[in-house]
C-alpha positions in Angstrom: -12.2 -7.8 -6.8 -10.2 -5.4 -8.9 -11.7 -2.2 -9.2 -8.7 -0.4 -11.1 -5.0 -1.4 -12.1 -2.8 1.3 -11.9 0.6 1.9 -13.3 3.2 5.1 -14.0 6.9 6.4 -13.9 7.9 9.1 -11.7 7.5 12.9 -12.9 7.0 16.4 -11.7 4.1 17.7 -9.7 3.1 20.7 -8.7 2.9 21.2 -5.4 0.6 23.6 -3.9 2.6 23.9 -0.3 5.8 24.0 -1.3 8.6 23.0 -3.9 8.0 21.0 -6.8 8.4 17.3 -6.1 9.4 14.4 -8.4 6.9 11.1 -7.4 5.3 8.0 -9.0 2.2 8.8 -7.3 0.4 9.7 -10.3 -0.4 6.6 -11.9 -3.5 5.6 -14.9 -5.5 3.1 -14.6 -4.4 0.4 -17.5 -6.3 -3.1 -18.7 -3.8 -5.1 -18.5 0.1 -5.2 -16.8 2.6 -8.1 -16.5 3.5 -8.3 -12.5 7.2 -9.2 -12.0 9.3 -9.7 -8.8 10.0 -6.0 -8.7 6.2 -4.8 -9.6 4.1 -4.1 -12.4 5.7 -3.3 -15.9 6.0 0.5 -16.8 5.4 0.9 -13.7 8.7 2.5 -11.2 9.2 4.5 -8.0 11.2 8.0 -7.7 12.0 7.6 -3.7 13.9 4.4 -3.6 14.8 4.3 0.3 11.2 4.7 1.3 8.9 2.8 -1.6 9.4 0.3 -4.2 11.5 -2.8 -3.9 10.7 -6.6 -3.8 8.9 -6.5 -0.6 7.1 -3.4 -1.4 6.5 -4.3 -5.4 2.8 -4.3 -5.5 0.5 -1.2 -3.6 -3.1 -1.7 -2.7 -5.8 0.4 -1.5 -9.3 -0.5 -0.9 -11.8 1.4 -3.1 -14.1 1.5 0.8 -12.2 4.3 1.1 -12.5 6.7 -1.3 -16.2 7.4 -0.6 -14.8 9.0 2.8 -12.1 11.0 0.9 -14.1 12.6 -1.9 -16.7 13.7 0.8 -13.6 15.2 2.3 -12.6 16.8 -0.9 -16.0 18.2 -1.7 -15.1 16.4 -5.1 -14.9 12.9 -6.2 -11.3 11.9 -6.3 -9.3 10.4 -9.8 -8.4 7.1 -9.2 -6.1 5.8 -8.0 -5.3 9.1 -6.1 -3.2 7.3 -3.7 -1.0 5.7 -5.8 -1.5 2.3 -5.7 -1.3 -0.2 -8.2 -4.4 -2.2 -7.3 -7.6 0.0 -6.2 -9.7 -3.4 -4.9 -12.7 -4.3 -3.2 -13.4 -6.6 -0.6 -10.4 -6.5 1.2 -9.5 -3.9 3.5 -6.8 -3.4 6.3 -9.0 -5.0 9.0 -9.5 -8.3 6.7 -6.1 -8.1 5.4 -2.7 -10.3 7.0 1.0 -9.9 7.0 1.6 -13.1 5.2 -1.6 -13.5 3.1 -0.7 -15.3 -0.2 -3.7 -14.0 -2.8 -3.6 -15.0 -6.2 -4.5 -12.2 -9.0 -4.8 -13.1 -12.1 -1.7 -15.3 -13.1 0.9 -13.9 -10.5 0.9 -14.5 -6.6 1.4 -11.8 -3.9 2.0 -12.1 -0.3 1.3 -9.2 1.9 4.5 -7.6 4.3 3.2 -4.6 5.5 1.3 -1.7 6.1 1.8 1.4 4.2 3.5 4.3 6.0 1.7 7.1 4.3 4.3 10.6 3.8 2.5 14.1 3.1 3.0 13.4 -0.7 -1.1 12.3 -0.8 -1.8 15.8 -0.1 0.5 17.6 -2.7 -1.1 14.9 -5.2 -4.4 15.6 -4.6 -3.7 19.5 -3.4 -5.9 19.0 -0.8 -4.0 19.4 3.0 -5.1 16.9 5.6 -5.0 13.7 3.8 -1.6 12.8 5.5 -2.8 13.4 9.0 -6.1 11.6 8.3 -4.3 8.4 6.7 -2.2 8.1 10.2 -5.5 8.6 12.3 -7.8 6.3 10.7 -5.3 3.6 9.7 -6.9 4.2 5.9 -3.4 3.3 4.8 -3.7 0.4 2.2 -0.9 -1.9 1.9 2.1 -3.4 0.2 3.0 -6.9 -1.1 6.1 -9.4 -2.5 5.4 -10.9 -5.5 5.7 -14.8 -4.9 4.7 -15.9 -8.5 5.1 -13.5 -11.6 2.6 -13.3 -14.3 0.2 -11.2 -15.9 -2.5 -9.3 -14.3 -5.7 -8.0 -15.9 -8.2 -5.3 -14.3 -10.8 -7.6 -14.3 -8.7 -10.5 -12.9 -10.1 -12.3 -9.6 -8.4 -12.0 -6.2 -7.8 -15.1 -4.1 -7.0 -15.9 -0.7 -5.1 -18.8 -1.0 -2.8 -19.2 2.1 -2.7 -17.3 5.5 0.0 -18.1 8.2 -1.4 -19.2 12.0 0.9 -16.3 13.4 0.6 -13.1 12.0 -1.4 -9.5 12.0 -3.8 -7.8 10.4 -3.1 -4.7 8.2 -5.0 -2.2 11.0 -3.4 -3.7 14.2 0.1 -3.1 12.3 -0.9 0.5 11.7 -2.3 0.6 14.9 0.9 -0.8 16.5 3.4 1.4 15.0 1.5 4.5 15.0 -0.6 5.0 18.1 0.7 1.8 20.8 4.8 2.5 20.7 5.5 1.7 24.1 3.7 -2.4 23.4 6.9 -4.0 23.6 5.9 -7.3 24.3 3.5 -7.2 20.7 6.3 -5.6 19.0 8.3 -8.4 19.6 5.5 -10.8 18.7 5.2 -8.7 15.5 9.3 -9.0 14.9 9.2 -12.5 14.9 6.5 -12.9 11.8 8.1 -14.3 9.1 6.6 -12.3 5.7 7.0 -8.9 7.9 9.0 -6.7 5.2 12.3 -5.9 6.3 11.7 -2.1 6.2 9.0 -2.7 9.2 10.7 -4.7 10.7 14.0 -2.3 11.3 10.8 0.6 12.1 9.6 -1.7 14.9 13.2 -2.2 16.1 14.0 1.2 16.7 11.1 1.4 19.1 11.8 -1.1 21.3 15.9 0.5 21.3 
C-alpha cells in the first residue's frame, strides 16, 4: 500500500560537507498527483544524465526501511527523505522484479531497475553514512516506466498484475552490480531481460568490457 506520495522541483540545499547542491530530493508528500509517461506532475529532476526519464519516471522506497534509518539518525526521519515519489508498504527489493507491471491507482508502472544511490541522501538528511549504508544493505528502493498514465491518489491500492518468467529481483540486481562484478555469466542473463532500463543495462555492459 501507499504510505506517502511524494512530489517537488529541484532547488538548493545546504549541504553540510561541502558546496551547495541543486537536487529534487526534497519532495512533500501530496494527496493526490496525475502520473504521466515522464513521472508525476509538479514533480522534475535537476540531474538529468543520472535520474529522471521514462524508464526512471516513478521512484519507490519501502517505508520497512525507515525504522532502520531513524534509529541510525537518533531521530525519526521526514518522509520521504530519500526522494522517492512512492514511500509504500509491502513491497520491498527482495519481493520486487525487473519487469513487474503493478497497477496504482489509475496508471500502470513496470519496474526497470534498481536505484543506484549517490552521496546526495546524506547532504539531504545531513547525516554522513547513509550513502555507504544504502550500497551495503541493498536498501536502495527502485525505479519504474510508466506503462499506463493516470491519476494516482495516496491512498490508491497497489497491484501486481503481471511478472515476466525471466527476470530478477530488485536485491539480486543490487547485489549483482555492486558486490558480484566479476559474475559474467548472470550479467549476461541479466542483459538479456527485456524491461531492464537502458541505463542498467550500459552499467552492466561496462563490466563485462
Amino acid at each position: 500500500m501507499i504510505e506517502f506520495l511524494n512530489v517537488g522541483r529541484p532547488q538548493l540545499i545546504g549541504n553540510p560537507f561541502g558546496p551547495v547542491i541543486n537536487s529534487g530530493i526534497k519532495k512533500k508528500p501530496v494527496t493526490s498527483a496525475y502520473l504521466n509517461k515522464n513521472g508525476f506532475a509538479h514533480d522534475e529532476v535537476a540531474d538529468h544524465d543520472n535520474h529522471g526519464g521514462e524508464e526512471r519516471a516513478v521512484c519507490f522506497y519501502p517505508f520497512e526501511h525507515y525504522s532502520g534509518w531513524n534509529a541510525l539518525a537518533g531521530q525519526e526521519l521526514k518522509i520521504p527523505a530519500f526522494g522517492e515519489n512512492i514511500t509504500l508498504s509491502g513491497y520491498t527489493e527482495d519481493t520486487v522484479y525487473v519487469g513487474d507491471i503493478y497497477q496504482i491507482g489509475d496508471a500502470a508502472v513496470q519496474i526497470t531497475q534498481s536505484r543506484i544511490p549517490c552521496a546526495k541522501v546524506d547532504i539531504a538528511n545531513r547525516i554522513r553514512g547513509f550513502f555507504e549504508l544504502f550500497i551495503r544493505t541493498g536498501k536502495t528502493g527502485y525505479f519504474g516506466k510508466v506503462v499506463k498514465e493516470g491519476q494516482v491518489e495516496d491512498q490508491s491500492a497497489i497491484t501486481l498484475i503481471e511478472r515476466p518468467s525471466h527476470t530478477v529481483s530488485i536485491r539480486e540486481l543490487h547485489h549483482l552490480f555492486f558486490h558480484d562484478r566479476q559474475n559474467t555469466k548472470e550479467i549476461e542473463r541479466v542483459l538479456s531481460i527485456e524491461a531492464l532500463a537502458g541505463d542498467m543495462r550500459n552499467r552492466l555492459r561496462k563490466l563485462i568490457k
